[in-house]
C-alpha positions as CSV (number, residue, x, y, z in Angstrom):
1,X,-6.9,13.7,8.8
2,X,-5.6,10.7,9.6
3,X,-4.1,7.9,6.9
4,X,-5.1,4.3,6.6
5,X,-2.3,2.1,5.6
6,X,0.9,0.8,7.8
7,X,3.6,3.1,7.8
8,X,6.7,1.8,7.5
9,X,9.3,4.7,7.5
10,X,11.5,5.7,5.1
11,X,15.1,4.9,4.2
12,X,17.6,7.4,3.1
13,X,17.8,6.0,-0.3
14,X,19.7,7.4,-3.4
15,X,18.2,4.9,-5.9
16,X,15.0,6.6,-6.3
17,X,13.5,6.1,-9.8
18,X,15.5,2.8,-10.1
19,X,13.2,0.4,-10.4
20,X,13.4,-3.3,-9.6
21,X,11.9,-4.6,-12.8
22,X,15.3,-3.7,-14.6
23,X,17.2,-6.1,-12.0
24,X,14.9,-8.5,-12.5
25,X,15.3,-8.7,-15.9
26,X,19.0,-8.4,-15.9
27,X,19.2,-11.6,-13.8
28,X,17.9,-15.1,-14.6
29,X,15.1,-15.6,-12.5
30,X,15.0,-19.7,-10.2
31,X,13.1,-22.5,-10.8
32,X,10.1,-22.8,-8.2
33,X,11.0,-25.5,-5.6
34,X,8.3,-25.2,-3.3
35,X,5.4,-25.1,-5.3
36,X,3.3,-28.5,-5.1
37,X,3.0,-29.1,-9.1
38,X,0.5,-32.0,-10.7
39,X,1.8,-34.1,-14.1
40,X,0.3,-30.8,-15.9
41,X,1.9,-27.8,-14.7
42,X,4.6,-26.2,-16.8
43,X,7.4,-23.2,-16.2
44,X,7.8,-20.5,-17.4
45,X,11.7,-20.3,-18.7
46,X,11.9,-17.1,-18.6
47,X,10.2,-16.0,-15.3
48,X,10.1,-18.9,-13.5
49,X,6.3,-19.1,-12.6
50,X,4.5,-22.2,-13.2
51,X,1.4,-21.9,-15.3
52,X,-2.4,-21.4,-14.3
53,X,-2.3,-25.6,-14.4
54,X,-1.6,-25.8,-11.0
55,X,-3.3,-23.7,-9.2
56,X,-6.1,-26.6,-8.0
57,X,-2.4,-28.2,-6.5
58,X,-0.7,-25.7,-4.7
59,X,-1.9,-22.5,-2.1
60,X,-2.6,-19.5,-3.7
61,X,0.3,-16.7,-2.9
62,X,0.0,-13.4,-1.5
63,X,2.8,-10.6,-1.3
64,X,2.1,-8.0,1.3
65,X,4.0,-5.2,2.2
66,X,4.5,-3.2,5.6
67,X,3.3,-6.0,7.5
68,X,5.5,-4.9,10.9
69,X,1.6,-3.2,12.5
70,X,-1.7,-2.3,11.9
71,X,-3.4,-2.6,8.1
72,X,-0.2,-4.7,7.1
73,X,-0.3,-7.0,10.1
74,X,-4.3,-7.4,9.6
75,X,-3.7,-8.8,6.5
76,X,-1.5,-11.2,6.8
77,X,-3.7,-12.5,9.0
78,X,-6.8,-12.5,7.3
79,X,-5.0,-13.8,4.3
80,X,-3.6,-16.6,6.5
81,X,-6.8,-17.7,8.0
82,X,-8.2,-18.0,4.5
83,X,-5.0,-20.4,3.7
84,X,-3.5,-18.6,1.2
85,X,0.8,-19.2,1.5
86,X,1.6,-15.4,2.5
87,X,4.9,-13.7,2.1
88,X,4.7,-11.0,4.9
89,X,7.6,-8.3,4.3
90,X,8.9,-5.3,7.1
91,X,11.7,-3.4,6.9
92,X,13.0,-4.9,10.0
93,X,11.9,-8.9,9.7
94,X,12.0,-8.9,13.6
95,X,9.1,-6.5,13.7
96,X,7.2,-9.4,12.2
97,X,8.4,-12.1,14.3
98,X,4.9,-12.8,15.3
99,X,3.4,-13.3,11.8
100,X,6.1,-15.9,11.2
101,X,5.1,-17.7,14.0
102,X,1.3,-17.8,13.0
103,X,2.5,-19.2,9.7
104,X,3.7,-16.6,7.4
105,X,6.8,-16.4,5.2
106,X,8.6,-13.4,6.5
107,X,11.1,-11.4,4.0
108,X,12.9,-8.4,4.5
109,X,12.3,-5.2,2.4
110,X,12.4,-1.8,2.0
111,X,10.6,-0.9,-0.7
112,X,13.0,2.2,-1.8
113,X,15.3,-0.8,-2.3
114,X,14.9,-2.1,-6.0
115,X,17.4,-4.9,-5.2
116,X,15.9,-6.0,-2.2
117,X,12.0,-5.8,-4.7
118,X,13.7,-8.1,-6.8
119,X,14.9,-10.7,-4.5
120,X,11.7,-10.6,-2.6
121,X,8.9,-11.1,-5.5
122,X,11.7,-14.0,-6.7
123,X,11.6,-15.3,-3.6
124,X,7.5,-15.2,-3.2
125,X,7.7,-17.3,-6.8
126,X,10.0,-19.4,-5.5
127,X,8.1,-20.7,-2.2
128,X,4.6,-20.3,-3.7
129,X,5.4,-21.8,-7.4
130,X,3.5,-17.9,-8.4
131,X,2.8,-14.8,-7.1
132,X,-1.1,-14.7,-7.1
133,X,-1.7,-11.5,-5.5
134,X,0.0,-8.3,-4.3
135,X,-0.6,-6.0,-1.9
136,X,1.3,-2.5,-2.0
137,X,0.7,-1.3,1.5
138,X,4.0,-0.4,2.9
139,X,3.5,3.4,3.4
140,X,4.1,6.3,5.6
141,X,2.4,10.4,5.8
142,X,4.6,13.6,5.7
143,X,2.0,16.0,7.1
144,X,2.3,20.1,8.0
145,X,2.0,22.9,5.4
146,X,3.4,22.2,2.1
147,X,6.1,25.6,3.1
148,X,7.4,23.6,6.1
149,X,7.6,20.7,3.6
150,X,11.4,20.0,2.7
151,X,12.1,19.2,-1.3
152,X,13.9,16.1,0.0
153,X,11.3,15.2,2.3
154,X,8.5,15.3,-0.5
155,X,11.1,13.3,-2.3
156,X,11.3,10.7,-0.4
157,X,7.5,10.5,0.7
158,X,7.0,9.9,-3.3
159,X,10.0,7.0,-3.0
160,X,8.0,5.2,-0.7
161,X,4.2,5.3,-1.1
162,X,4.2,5.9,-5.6
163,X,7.5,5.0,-6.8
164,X,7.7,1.8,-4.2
165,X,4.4,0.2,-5.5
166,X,5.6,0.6,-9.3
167,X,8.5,-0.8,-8.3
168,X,6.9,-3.9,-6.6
169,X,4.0,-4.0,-9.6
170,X,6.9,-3.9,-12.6
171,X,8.4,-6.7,-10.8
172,X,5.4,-8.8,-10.6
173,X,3.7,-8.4,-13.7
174,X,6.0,-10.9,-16.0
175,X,4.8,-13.6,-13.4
176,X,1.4,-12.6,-13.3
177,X,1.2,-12.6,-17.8
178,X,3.0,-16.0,-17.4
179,X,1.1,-17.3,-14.7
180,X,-2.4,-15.8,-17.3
181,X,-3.7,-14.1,-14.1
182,X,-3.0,-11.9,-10.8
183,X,-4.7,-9.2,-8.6
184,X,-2.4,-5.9,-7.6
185,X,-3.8,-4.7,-4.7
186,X,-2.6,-0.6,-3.8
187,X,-3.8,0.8,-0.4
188,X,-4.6,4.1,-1.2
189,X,-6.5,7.1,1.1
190,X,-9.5,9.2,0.9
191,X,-7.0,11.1,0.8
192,X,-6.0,9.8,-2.7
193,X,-9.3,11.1,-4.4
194,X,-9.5,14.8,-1.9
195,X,-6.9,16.7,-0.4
196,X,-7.2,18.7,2.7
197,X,-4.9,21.7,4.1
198,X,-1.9,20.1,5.9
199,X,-1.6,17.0,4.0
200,X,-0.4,17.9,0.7
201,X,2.7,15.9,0.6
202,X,1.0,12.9,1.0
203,X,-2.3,13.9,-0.6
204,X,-0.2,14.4,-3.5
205,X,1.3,11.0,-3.2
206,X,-1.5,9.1,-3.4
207,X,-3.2,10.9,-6.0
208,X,-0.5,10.3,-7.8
209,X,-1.2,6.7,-6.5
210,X,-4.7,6.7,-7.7
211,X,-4.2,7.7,-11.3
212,X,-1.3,5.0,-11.9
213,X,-3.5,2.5,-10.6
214,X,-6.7,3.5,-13.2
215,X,-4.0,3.6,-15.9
216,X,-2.5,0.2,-15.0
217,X,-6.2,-1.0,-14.5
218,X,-7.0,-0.7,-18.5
219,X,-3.4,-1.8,-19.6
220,X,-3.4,-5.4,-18.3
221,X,-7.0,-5.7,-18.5
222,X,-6.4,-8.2,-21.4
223,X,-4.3,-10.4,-19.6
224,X,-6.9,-11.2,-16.8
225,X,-5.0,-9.0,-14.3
226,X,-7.4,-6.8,-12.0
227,X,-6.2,-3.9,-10.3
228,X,-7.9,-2.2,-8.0
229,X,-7.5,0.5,-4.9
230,X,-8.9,0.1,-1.1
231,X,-9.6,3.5,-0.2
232,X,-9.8,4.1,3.8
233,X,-10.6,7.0,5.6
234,X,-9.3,7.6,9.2
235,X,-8.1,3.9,10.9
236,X,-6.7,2.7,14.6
237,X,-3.8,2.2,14.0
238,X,-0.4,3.7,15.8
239,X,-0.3,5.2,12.5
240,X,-1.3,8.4,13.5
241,X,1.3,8.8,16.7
242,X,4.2,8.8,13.8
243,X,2.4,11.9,12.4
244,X,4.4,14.4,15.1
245,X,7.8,13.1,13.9
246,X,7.9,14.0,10.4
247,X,7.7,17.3,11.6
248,X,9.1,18.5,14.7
249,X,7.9,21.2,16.5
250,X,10.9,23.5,15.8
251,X,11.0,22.8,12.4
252,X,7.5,24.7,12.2
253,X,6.6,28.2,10.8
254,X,4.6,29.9,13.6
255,X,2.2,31.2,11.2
256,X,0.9,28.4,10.4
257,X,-0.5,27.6,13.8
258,X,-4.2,27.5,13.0
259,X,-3.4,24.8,10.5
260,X,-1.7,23.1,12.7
261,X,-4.2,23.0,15.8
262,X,-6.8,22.0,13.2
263,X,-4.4,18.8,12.6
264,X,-4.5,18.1,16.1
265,X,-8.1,18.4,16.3
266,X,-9.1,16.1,13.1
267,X,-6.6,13.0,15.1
268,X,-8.6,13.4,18.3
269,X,-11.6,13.3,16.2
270,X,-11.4,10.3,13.9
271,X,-8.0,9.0,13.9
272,X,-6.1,6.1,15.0
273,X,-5.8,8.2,18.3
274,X,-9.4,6.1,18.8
275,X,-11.6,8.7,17.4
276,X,-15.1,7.6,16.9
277,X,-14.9,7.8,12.9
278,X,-12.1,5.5,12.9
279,X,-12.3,2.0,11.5
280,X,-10.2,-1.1,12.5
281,X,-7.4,-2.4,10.5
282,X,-9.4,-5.7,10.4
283,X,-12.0,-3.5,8.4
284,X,-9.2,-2.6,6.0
285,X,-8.0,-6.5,5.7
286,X,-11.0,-7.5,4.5
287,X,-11.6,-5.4,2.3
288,X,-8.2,-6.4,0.4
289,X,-9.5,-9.8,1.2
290,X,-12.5,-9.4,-0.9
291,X,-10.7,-7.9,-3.5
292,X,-8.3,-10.6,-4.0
293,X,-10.9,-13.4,-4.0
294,X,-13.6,-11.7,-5.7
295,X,-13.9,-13.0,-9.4
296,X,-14.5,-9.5,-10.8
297,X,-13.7,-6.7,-8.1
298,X,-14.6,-3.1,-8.3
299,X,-12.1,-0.7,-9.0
300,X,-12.2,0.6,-5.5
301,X,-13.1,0.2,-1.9
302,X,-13.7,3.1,0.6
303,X,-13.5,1.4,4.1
304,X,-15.1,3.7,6.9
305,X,-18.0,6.4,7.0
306,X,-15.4,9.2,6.7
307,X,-14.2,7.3,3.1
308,X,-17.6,6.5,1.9
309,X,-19.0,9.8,2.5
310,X,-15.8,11.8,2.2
311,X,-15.4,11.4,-1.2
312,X,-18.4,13.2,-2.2
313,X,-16.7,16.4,-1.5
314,X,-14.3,16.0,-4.5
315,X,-18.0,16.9,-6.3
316,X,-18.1,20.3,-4.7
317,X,-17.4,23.4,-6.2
318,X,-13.3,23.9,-5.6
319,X,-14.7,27.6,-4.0
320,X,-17.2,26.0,-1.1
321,X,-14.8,23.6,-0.4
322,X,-12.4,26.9,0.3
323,X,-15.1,28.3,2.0
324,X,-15.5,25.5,4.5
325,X,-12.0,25.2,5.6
326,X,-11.9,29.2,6.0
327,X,-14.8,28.7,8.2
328,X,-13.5,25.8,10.6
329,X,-10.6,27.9,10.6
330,X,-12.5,30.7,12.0
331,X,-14.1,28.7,14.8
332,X,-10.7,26.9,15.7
């Protein structure tokens, strides 16, 4: 099955499990000087976000990560048109040339990086006087048979889509407990509440995704911080074409090749290949739209028919759900 959100690869990275909170608070965080403050607003000394005075005074800010194509790019946009001051990040910053030239604040990050999380949630605080909103959607798939799936290449698909967003979300939340509000925004899968054959790695990623994000839900509840997950099934995206090169053909156990055909067959059939089950990355955007303007936002968002019906199957009993796949494996 296809995934939803952008997929910036991965970096070789040795600092996983360093996260960028500890830099931040390490450091002495800057003064804002390009928020638009009124006679009211105050700053934070510590963290360096004005106060919930100004927000009538100034654009709200949004965050976004793995804005180079697709969901990422999407949302900038949408964001954009809605005049919010957006901080669109890529690993490569010319990737997102474009957005820059709509009107976004581009930044450079990888979010394996906990130096380069730092600097960039400073640096959103700095040009938008607060950081409103983010969006954790930088992400990439490790498909193939969890045999065929390297230690190191599970590690770093964790280092990217789990250990990246808590790295981005322990960076933002001083600002967002100063500022007395925020929305955290983490782009999850269908994939995230069921798990299919051939996509455990990343299956696994985003569950472990999912039950960070109900845990962080209830924990800053009380300091008007909503959290919440977009959930999408199968999307157009180029996404899908970067499938094939986390796992080259010659780095695949022949016995597995039933699995792998039925891989093959689930991108012609509702992928970002074009399938007819996929949605648009527009579909996604607005979804994280609505769930950073909404005054109270559900807890989560399926976007497509796959995700909105999909999910249902995680009610099934674990031996039917067997069943099935033995049977689609029969008729493959």
């Amino acid at each position: 099955m296809a995934t939803a959100e952008e997929a910036d690869r991965p970096a070789d990275s040795d600092g996983v499990g360093a996260d960028s909170a500890d830099t931040n608070r390490e450091t002495d965080t800057r003064t804002n000087t390009g928020a638009q403050t009124g006679p009211e607003t105050e700053t934070d000394p510590e963290t360096g976000t004005t106060t919930a005075d100004d927000r009538y005074t100034r654009k709200q800010c949004v965050l976004i990560t793995g804005c180079s194509s697709g969901i990422g790019r999407a949302t900038a946009l949408a964001f954009l048109q809605r005049d919010w001051q957006v901080i669109a990040t890529a690993r490569n910053t010319d990737d997102i040339a474009e957005l820059a030239e709509a009107g976004c604040t581009t930044l450079e990050l990888d979010v394996t990086d906990p130096e380069q999380v730092a600097t960039a949630v400073e640096q959103t605080v700095e040009i938008g006087g607060a950081i409103d909103c983010l969006v954790n959607n930088a992400g990439y798939a490790q498909t193939g048979p969890l045999e065929d799936v390297s230690t190191a290449d599970l590690h770093r698909q964790f280092d990217v889509n789990v250990y990246g967003p808590h790295r981005l979300t322990r960076a933002a939340l001083p600002h967002m407990r100063a500022q007395g509000e925020g929305r955290i925004i983490n782009v999850s899968s269908v994939v995230g509440r069921i798990s299919v054959p051939g996509m455990g790695s990343y299956a696994g990623s985003k569950h472990a995704l999912e039950a960070m994000t109900d845990s962080l839900r209830a924990e800053v509840e009380g300091f008007d911080i909503e959290v919440t997950l977009i959930e999408p099934g199968p999307v157009q995206t180029n996404f899908s074409e970067r499938l094939d090169e986390e796992l080259p053909e010659d780095e695949r156990t022949p016995a597995y090749g039933t699995l792998y055909e039925l891989l093959d067959e689930a991108e012609l059939i509702g992928s970002g290949a074009g399938g007819p089950f996929a949605s648009e990355p527009k579909d996604v955007a607005a979804a994280i739209l609505d769930a950073a303007s909404t005054p109270e936002p559900p807890a989560r968002y399926p976007v497509g028919p796959i995700a909105q019906y999909g999910v249902y199957a995680r009610f099934l009993p674990d031996r039917l759900r067997d069943a099935a796949y033995g049977l689609i494996q029969r008729l493959v």
